[in-house]
N, C-alpha and C positions, 0 to 999 in steps of 0.2 A: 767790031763790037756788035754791029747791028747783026753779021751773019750768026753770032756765035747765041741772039737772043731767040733767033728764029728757030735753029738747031734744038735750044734748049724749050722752045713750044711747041716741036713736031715730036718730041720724044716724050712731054707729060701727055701730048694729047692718044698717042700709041698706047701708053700705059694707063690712061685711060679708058682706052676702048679694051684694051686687053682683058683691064680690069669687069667691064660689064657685060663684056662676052661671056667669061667667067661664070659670073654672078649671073646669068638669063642659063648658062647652061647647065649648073646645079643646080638651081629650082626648078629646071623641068623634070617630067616623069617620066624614068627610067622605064625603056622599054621590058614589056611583060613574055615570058615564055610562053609558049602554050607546049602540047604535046604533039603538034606540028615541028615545030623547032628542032624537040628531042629526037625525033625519027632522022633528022637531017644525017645526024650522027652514030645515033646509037640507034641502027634499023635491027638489030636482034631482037634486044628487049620487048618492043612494042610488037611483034611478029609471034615471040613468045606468049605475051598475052593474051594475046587476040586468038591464038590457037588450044593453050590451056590453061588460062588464068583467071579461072571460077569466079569470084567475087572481085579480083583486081580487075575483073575486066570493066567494073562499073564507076571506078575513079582516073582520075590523072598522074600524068608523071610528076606533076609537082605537088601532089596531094602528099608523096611520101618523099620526095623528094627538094624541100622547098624552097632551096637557092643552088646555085654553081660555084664551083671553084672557077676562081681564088676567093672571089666572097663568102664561101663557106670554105671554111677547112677538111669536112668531112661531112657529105653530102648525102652517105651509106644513114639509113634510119632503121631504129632497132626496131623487133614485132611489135613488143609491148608499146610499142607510139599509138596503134591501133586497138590491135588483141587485147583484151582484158576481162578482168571480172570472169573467169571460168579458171579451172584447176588448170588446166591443160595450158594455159597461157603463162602460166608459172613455172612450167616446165623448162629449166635452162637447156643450152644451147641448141634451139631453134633449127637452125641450119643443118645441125648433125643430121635430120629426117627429110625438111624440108630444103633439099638443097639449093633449089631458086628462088626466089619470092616470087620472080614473073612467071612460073607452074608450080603455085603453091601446094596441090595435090596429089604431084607427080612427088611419091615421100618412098623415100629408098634408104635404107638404114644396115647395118653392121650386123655383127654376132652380138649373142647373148644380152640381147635386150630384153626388158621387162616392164621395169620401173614408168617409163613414159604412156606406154600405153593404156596403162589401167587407170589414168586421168580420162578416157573417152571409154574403154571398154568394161567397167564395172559387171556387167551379169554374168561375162566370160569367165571371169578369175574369182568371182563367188561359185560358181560351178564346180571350178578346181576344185580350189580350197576346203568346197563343205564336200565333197566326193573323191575321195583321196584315190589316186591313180598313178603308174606313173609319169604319165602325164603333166602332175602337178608338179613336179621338182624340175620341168624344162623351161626354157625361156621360152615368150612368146614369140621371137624371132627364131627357135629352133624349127619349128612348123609353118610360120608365116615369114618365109626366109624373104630378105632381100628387098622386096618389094610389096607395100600397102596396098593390104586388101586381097591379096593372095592364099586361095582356097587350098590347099593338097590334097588329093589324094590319100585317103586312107594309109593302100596300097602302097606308098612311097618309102613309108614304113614298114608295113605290118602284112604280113602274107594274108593272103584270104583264107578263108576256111574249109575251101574246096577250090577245083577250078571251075566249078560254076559260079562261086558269087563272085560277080562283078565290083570294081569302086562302087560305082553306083549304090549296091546293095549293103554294103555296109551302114549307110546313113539311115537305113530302112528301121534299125535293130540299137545302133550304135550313135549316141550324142560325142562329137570329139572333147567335148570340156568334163563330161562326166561320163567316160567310154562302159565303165562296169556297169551303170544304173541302162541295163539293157531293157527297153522296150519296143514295141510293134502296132503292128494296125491286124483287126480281125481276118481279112484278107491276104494274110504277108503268106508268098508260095514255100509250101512243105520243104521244098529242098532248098530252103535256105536254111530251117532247123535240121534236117538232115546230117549239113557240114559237120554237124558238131553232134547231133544225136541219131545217125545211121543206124541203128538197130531196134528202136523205137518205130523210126522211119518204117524200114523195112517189113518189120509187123502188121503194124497199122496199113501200109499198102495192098501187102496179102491177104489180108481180113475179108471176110464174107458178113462183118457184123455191123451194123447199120455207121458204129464211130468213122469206119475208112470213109464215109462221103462228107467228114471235117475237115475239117481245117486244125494243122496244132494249135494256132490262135484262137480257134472256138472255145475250145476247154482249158487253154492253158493263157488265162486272160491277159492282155495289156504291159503285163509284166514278166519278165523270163523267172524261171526257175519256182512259178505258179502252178500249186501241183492245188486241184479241185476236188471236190468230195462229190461221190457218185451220188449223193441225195441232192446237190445243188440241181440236178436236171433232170434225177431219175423223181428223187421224192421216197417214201416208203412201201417199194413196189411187193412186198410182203408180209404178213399180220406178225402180228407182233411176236407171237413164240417165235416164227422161225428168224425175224432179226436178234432177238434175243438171245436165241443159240449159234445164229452164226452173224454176228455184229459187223464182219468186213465180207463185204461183196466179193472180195477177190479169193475168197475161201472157196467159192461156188464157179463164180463165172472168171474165176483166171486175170488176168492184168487188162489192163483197158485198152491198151491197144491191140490186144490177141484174143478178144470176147469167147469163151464158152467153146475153146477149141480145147477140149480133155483128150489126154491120152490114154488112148486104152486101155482096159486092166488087165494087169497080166493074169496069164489063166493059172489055174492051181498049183497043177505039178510044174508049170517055170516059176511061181512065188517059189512053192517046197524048195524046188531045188536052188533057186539064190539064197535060201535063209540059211541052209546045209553048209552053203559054200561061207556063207558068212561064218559058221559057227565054227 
């Protein structure tokens, strides 16, 4: 009887301590992760960061990630936990561009996009749109294929105009979001109007008359298909009868790029005899 009372005081007194073991180790404070911990395990992510993860480089892993499994079910946090308040963060499925979170920037996307982008690029696709091209009817992943932020080449498309103009040259003359609204700088070299106007060119080269040491820029201002009035820079180099009766300069001195080069008159008897021939 005595052994069986002692048995029955070493087994409340166990379950007593069991019990306050218990109870001291659920009121302590559950150890804290840091982003030390996470690298234990998952050394890509934080390598990822740290090499191209723009703004994520300036939080922690449990800033967006705020507990672990099995204490969380799903640990994965959406953008909008952060992103907000801009168009662009309204934009569904995130991931489709931005394929890592830990290289938010590195944005690599599909065919025939459009829709997403014009949440950040607004003065691109007002361009299109108010400058009808055909241009406008392409996705903006047609041209800015694959990869964010990627410039093309004209050329990738579109032949040049010559085999002098360079890529390069086309940006000189040519906006890619409004290609027809063609303009220039006073300076832009003759043979890039050439490509397309070689016989103008070619006149004005030959010229003995003061326009060959222009520029087609000089006279043909700022905007392509600028055709100028000889009084803009000559003025009324004549009294007034003789504008009167001959009101276009080109009556007299010929086309502006080939000044005051007349061809001879024919002499009498070849007029007679072409007029014979005519008759």
């Amino acid at each position: 009887m005595k052994r069986n009372k002692v048995i029955h005081f070493i087994v409340l007194f166990l379950a007593q301590v069991i019990v306050l073991t218990y109870a001291a180790t659920a009121g302590a404070a559950q150890p804290t992760l840091n982003s030390g911990d996470c690298v234990k395990c998952h050394p890509a992510q934080p390598a990822q960061i740290n090499d191209k993860g723009a703004r994520h480089k300036t939080i922690t892993c449990q800033d967006c990630h705020a507990s672990h499994r099995p204490v969380s079910k799903n640990n994965i946090p959406v953008c909008n936990q952060c992103h907000k308040d801009k168009p662009h963060f309204q934009t569904p499925g995130c991931l489709t561009c931005h394929t890592n979170p830990h290289t938010p920037l590195v944005i690599s996307f599909g065919k025939n996009l459009t829709e997403p982008c014009l949440t950040c690029h607004t003065p691109q696709i007002k361009q299109l749109r108010e400058n009808k091209s055909k241009h406008t009817a392409l996705y903006c992943s047609t041209c800015h294929a694959e990869v964010h932020r990627r410039i093309p080449a004209c050329t990738q498309c579109h032949k040049p105009h010559s085999a002098e103009v360079t890529a390069a040259d086309c940006l000189k003359c040519h906006k890619p979001h409004m290609p027809k609204d063609v303009t220039y700088a006073a300076d832009t070299d003759n043979k890039l109007c050439a490509a397309c106007h070689k016989n103008p060119y070619n006149l004005l080269k030959a010229s003995k008359a003061l326009h060959s040491t222009f520029t087609c820029a000089f006279c043909h201002q700022d905007k392509h298909k600028t055709v100028p009035k000889c009084k803009d820079c000559h003025g009324e180099k004549h009294p007034q009868g003789i504008m009167a009766k001959f009101p276009r300069c080109g009556d007299c001195h010929g086309i502006a790029h080939d000044l005051n080069n007349w061809k001879p008159a024919a002499k009498p008897a070849a007029a007679a005899a072409q007029a014979t021939k005519k008759n």
